[in-house]
C-alpha positions as CSV (number, residue, x, y, z in Angstrom):
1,X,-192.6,-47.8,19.8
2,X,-190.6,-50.8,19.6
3,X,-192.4,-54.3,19.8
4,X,-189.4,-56.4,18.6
5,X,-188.6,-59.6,20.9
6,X,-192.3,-59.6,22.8
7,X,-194.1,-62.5,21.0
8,X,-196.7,-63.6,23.4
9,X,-196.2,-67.1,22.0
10,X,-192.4,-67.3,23.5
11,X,-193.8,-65.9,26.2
12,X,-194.5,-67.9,29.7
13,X,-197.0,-69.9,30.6
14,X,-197.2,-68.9,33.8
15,X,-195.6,-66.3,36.6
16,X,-192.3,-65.6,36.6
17,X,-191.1,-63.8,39.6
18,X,-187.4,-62.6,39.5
19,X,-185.1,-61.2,42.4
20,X,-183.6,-58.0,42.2
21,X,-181.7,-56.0,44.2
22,X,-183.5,-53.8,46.4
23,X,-183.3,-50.2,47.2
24,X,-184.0,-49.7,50.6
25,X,-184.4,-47.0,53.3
26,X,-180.7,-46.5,55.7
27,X,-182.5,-46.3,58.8
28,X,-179.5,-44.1,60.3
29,X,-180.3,-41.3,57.5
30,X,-184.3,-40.9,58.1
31,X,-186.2,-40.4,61.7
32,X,-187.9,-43.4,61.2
33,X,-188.8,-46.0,58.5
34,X,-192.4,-45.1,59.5
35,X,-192.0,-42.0,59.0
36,X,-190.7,-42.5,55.0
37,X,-193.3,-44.4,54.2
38,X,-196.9,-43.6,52.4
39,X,-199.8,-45.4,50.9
40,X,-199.7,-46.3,47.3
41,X,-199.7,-42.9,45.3
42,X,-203.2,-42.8,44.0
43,X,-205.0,-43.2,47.9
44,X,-202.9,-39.9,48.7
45,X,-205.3,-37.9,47.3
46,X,-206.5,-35.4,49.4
47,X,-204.0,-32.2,49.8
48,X,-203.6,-32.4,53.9
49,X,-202.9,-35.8,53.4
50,X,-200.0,-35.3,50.8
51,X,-198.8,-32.1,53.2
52,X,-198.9,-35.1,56.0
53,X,-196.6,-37.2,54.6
54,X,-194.5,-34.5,53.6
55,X,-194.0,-32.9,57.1
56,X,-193.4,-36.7,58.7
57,X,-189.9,-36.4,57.2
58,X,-188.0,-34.4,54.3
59,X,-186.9,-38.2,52.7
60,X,-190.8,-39.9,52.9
61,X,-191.1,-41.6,49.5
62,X,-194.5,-39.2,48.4
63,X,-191.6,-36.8,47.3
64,X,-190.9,-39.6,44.8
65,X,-194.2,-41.1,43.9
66,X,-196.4,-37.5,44.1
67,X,-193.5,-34.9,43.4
68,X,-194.9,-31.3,43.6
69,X,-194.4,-28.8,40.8
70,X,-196.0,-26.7,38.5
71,X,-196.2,-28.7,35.1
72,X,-195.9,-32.8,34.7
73,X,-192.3,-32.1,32.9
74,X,-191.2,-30.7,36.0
75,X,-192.5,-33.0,38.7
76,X,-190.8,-36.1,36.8
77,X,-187.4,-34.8,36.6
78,X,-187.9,-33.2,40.5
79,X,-188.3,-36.9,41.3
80,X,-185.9,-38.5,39.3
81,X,-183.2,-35.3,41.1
82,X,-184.6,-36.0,44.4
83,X,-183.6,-40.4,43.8
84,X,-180.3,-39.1,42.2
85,X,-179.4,-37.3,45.5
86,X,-180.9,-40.1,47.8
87,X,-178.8,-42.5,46.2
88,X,-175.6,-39.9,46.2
89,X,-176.7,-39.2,50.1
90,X,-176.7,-42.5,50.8
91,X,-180.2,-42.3,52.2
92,X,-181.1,-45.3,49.8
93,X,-179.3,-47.8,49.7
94,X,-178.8,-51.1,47.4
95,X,-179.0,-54.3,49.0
96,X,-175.8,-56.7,48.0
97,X,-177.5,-59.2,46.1
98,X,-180.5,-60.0,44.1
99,X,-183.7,-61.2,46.4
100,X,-187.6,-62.1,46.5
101,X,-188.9,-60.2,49.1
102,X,-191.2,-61.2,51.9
103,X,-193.1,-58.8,53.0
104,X,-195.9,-58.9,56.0
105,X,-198.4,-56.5,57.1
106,X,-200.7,-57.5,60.9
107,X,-202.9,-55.5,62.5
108,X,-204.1,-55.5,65.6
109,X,-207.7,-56.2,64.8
110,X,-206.3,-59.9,63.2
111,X,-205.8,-58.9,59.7
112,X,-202.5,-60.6,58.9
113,X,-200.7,-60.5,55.1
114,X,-197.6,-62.3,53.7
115,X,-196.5,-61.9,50.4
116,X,-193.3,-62.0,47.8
117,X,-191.9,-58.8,46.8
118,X,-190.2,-59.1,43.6
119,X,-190.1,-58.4,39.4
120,X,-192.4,-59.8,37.2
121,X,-192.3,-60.3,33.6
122,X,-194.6,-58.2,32.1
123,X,-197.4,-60.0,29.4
124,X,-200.4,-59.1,27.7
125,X,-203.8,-59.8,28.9
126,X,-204.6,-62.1,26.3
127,X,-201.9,-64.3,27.7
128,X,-203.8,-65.2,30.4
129,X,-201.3,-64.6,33.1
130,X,-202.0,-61.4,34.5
131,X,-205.7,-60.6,34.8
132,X,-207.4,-57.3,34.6
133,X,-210.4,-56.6,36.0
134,X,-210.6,-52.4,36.3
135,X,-210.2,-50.2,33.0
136,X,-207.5,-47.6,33.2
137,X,-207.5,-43.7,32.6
138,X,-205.0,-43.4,29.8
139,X,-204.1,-40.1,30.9
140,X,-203.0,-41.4,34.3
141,X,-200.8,-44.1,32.5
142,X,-199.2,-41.6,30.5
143,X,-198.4,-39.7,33.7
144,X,-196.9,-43.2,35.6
145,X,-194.7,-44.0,32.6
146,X,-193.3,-40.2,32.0
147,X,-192.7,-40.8,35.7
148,X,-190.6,-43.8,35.6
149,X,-188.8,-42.9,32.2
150,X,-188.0,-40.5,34.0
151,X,-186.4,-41.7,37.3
152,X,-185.7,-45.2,35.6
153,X,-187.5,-46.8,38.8
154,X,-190.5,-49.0,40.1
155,X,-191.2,-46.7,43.1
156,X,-193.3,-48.9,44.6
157,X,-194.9,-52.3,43.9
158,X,-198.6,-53.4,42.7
159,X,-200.6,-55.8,44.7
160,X,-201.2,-59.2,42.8
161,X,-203.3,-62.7,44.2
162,X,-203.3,-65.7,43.5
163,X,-205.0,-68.7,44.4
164,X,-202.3,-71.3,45.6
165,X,-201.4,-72.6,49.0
166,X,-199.1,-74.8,48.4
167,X,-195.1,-74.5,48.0
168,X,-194.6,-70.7,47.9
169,X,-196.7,-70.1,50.9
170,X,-194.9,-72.4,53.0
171,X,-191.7,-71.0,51.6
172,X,-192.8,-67.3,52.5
173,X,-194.1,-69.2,56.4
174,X,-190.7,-70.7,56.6
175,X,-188.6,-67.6,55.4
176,X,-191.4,-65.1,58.0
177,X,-189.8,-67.5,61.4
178,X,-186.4,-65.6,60.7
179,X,-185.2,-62.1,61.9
180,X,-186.3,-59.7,59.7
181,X,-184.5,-56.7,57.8
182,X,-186.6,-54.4,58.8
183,X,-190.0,-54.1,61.4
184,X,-191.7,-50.8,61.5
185,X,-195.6,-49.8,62.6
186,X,-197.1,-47.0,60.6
187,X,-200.2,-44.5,61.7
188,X,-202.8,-46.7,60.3
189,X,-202.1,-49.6,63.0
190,X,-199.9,-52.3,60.6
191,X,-196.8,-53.1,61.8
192,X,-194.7,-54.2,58.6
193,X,-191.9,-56.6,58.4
194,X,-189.6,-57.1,55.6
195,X,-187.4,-60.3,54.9
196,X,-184.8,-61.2,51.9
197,X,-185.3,-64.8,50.6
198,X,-181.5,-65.4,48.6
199,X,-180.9,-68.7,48.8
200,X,-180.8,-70.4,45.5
201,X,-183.0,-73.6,46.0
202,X,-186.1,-71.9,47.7
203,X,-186.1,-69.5,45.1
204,X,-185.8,-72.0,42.1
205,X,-188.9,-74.1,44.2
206,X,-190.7,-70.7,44.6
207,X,-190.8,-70.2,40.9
208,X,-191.1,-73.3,40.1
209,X,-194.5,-73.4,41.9
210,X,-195.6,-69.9,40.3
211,X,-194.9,-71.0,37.0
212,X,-198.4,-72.9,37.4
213,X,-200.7,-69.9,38.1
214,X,-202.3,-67.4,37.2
215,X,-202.5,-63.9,39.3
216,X,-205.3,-61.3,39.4
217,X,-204.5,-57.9,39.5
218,X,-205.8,-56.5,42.8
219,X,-204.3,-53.4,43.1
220,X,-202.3,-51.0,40.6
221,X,-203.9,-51.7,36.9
222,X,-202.2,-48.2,35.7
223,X,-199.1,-49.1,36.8
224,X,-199.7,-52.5,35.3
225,X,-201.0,-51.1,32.0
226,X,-197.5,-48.9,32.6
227,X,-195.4,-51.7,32.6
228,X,-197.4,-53.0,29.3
229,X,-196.4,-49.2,27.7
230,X,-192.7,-48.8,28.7
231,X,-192.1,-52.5,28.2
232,X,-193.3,-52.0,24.5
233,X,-191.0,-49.4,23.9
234,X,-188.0,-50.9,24.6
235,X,-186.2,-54.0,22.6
236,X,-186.1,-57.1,24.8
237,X,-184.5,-58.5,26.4
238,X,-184.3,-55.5,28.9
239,X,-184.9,-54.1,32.6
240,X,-188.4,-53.2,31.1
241,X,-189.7,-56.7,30.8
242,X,-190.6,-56.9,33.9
243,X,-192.4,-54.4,37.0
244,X,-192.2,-54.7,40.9
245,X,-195.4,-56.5,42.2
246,X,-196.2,-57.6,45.6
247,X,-197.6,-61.3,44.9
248,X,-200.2,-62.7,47.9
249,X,-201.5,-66.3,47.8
250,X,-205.2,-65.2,49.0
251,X,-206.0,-68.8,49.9
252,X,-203.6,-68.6,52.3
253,X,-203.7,-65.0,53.4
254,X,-207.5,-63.4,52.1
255,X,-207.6,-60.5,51.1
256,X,-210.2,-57.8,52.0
257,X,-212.4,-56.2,49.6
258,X,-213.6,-52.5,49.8
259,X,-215.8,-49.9,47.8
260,X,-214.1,-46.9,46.3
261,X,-216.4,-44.1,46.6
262,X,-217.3,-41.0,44.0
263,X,-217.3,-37.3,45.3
264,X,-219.1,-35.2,42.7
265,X,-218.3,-31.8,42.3
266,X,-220.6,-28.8,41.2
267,X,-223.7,-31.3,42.2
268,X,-226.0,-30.3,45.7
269,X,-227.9,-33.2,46.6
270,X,-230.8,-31.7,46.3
271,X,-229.9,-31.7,42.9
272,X,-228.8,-34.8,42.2
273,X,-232.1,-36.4,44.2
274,X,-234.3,-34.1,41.5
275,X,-232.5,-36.1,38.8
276,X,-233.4,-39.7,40.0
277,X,-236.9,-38.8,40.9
278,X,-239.2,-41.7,39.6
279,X,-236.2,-43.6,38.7
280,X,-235.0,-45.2,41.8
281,X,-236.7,-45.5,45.4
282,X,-235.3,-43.1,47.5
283,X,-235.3,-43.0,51.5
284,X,-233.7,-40.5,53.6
285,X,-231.9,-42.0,56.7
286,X,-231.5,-39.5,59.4
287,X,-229.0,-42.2,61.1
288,X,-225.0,-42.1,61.5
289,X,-222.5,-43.2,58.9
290,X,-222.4,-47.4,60.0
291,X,-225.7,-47.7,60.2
292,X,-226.6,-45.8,57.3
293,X,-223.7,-48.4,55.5
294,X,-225.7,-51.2,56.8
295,X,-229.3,-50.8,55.5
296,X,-226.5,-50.1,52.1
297,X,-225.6,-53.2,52.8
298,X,-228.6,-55.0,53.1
299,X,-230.2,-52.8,49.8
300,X,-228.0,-54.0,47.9
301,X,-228.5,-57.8,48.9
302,X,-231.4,-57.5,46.5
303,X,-230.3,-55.5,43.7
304,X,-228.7,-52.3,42.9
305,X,-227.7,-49.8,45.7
306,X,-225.9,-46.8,46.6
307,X,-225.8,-44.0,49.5
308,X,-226.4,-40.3,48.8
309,X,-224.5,-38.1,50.8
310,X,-223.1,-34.6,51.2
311,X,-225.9,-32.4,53.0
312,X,-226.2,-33.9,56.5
313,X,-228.0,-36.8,55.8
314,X,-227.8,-40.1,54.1
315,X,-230.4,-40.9,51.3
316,X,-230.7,-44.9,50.3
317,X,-231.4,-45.0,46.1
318,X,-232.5,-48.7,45.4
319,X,-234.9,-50.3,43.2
320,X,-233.8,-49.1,39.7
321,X,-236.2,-48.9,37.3
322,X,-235.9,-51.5,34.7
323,X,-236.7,-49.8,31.8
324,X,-233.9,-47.0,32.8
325,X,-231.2,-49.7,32.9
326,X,-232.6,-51.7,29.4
327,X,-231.8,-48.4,27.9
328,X,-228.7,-47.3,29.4
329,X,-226.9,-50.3,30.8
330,X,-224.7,-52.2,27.5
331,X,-226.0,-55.2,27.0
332,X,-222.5,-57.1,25.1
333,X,-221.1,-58.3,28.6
334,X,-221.8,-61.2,30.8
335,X,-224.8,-60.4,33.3
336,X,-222.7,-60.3,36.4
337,X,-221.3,-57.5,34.9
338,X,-224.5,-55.4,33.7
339,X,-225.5,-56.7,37.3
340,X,-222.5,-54.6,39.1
341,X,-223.0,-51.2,41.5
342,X,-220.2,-49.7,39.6
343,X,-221.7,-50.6,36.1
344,X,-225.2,-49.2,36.7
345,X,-223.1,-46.0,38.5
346,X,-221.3,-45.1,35.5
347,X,-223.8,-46.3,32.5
348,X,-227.0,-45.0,34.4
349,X,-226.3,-42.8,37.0
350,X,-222.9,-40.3,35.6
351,X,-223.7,-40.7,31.9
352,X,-227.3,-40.7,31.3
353,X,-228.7,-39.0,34.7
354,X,-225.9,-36.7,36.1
355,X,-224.2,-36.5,32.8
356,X,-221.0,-36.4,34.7
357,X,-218.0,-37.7,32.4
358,X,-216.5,-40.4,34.5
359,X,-212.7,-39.3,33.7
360,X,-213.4,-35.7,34.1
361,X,-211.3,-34.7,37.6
362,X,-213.1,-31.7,37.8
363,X,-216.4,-33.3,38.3
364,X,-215.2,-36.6,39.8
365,X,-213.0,-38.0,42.5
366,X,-212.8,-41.2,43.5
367,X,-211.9,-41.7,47.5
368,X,-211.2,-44.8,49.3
369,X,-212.2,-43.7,53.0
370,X,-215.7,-43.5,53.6
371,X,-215.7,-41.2,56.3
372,X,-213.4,-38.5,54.6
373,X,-215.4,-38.9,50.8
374,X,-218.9,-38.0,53.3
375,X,-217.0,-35.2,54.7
376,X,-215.2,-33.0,51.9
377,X,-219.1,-33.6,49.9
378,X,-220.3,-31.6,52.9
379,X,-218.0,-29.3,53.3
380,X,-217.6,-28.3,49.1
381,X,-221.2,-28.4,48.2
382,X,-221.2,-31.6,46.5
383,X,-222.8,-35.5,46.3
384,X,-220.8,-38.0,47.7
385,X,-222.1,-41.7,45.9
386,X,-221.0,-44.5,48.2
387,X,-220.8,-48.1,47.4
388,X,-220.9,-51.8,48.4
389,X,-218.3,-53.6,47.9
390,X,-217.9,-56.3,45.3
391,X,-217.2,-60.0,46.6
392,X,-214.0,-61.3,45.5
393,X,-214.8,-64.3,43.4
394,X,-217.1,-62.0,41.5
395,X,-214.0,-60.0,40.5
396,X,-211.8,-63.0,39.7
397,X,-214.5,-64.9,37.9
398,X,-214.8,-61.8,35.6
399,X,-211.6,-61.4,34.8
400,X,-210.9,-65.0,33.9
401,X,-213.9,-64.0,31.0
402,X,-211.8,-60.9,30.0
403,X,-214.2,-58.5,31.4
404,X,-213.0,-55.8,32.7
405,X,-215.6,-53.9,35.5
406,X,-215.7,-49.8,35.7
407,X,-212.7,-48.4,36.6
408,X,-212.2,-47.9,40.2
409,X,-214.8,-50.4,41.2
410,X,-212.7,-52.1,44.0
411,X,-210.3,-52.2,46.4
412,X,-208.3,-54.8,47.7
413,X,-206.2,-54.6,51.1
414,X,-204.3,-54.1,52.4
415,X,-202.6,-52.5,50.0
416,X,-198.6,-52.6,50.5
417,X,-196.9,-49.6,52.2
418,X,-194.7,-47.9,49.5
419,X,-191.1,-46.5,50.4
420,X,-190.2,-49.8,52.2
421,X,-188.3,-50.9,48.8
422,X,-187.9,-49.8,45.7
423,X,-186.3,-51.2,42.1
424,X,-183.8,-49.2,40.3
425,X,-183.6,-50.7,36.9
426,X,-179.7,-49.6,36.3
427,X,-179.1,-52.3,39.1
């Protein structure tokens, strides 16, 4: 591993968003650019969905991001053939000149998202700059970075906020009045357009302005911590020192905040209810999913919370004992933290009650959509542990301290589509 040139005290002081030139979709080589495009690779996690996006066209970026083969050595360099020919084919295609990105996402229901597309220099979190909140899974960093040694990409960007409104936002307003590159609406409902910002002067004022802030990541800490691994091993300066992020000014666009839910394999409900007996109150709600996500909701207005489900019902654990979380919960963090769903879920709950290893995939999945994480616990015979989510300037406030919460306690949305441009770092 090679450190040389990465001094965090020459580093900057703030953001430093770059252009680059984009690799983008010819939309005379694929059906449709809808129809090459997926969620960020580690929300495709159930099998029909990854056979989904497969079947929507032979070109859809999962074949990139979630190549399919027998060991890890052979699904990295079946990606990194599968860009080679793209590129060869023509399929993707290199825009002409260096560019920030803005990128939009609406949705009917009024959600609307603008952001800048572009590289970021990679720093440390004890820079300040970029800000944790979510441990990572070294094993799934491992598995990112074998994955872009070995196509030499940034497949798809990570979602970063900030809290600005000021000069960048009305740059990326300004820049969102013009026609677009591209305008495509996907399955879920979000239309997505896509815009190049070139010109010199707005991009010198846009980093300008980010060079005062600070971002939090939102979405994408492996790939983050990914960035940190292969920019380490390479001597600077280099393509490595920086990553593709998607950068949203949440004062001007707000982001929303979900839960990512637990499915627990190998444990009946009965089973796990046995184990919390006399530990936490427990009510059985014989009520559909919202509701049952309501009196959730309301729970865990007062304290600790979570639904039970996975054998036709929904069972409401509240009311923790306190003398169960004085002996399980650490008590070297801030108590916001020791406070958390997610903390009292994997220090109480998986280690000490369910003795369910939190990075074991064979006993654990963690699921975004509520709906689907209720139904596969039903139909496999296990517990599916859903969560509230976590209000935002809880997150932010805790990683300004340098605490990071239990991995996979969030997620922030929407999270960009992938496959509507990619970095090549050869370029």
């Amino acid at each position: 591993m090679n450190t040389a040139g990465h001094s965090e005290a020459t580093a900057p002081r703030g953001l430093e968003l770059t252009p680059f030139r984009g690799l983008r979709y010819d939309p005379d080589r694929v059906g449709s650019l809808a129809a090459v495009t997926s969620p960020p690779y580690d929300v495709v996690v159930r099998p029909d969905g990854l056979h989904h996006l497969q079947d929507a066209d032979p070109h859809n970026i999962v074949r990139l991001i979630l190549p399919q083969a027998t060991t890890a050595g052979a699904r990295n360099e079946q990606a990194a053939t599968t860009l080679r020919r793209w590129l060869s084919e023509g399929v993707l295609t290199a825009d002409p000149e260096p560019a920030l990105y803005v990128y939009e996402q609406r949705h009917a229901d009024g959600m609307l998202q603008r952001g800048l597309i572009g590289t970021l220099r990679v720093s440390e979190p004890s820079a300040g700059i970029v800000l944790p909140h979510e441990d990572v899974m070294p094993h799934i960093v491992a598995d990112r970075a074998a994955l872009m040694r070995a196509t030499s990409a940034n497949l798809e960007p990570l979602l970063l906020t900030y809290r600005g409104n000021d000069t960048t936002a009305d740059v990326v307003e300004r820049t969102a009045e013009q026609p677009p590159l591209l305008s495509t609406t996907t399955e879920d409902g979000f239309s997505h357009r896509l815009w190049s910002l070139t010109d010199p002067d707005e991009v010198a004022r846009v980093q300008a302005d980010l060079a005062h802030h600070q971002a939090l990541i939102a979405d994408g800490h492996h790939r983050w911590a990914t960035y940190r691994r292969l920019r380490a091993e390479h001597s600077s300066p280099s393509p490595w020192d920086h990553g593709l992020v998607l950068l949203v000014d949440t004062a001007r666009y707000p982001l929303r905040v979900r839960a990512i839910h637990r499915l627990l394999h190998g444990l009946p409900v009965p089973e796990a209810l046995a184990a919390v007996e006399n530990l936490f109150r427990v009510r059985r709600l014989e009520v559909p999913l919202p509701e049952a996500l309501a009196a959730l909701a309301d729970a865990a207005c007062t304290g600790n919370a979570f639904l039970l489900a996975g054998d036709g019902a929904f069972h409401l654990l509240d009311r923790p004992d306190p003398a169960l979380l004085a002996r399980t919960v650490p008590t070297d963090r801030p108590p916001a933290w020791r406070t958390l769903d997610a903390t009292v879920l994997h220090a109480t709950l998986l280690a000490h009650v369910w003795h369910i290893p939190e990075d074991d995939p064979t006993r654990i999945a963690y699921i975004h959509d509520t709906a689907a994480t209720v139904e596969k616990a039903e139909r496999d015979g296990g517990t599916a542990v859903l969560l509230h989510p976590v209000r935002e300037e809880v997150v932010r406030d805790l990683a300004r301290q340098g605490v990071t919460m239990p991995r996979k306690s969030t997620s922030f949305g929407p999270k960009p589509a992938s496959g509507l441009v990619l970095r090549a770092l050869d370029l």
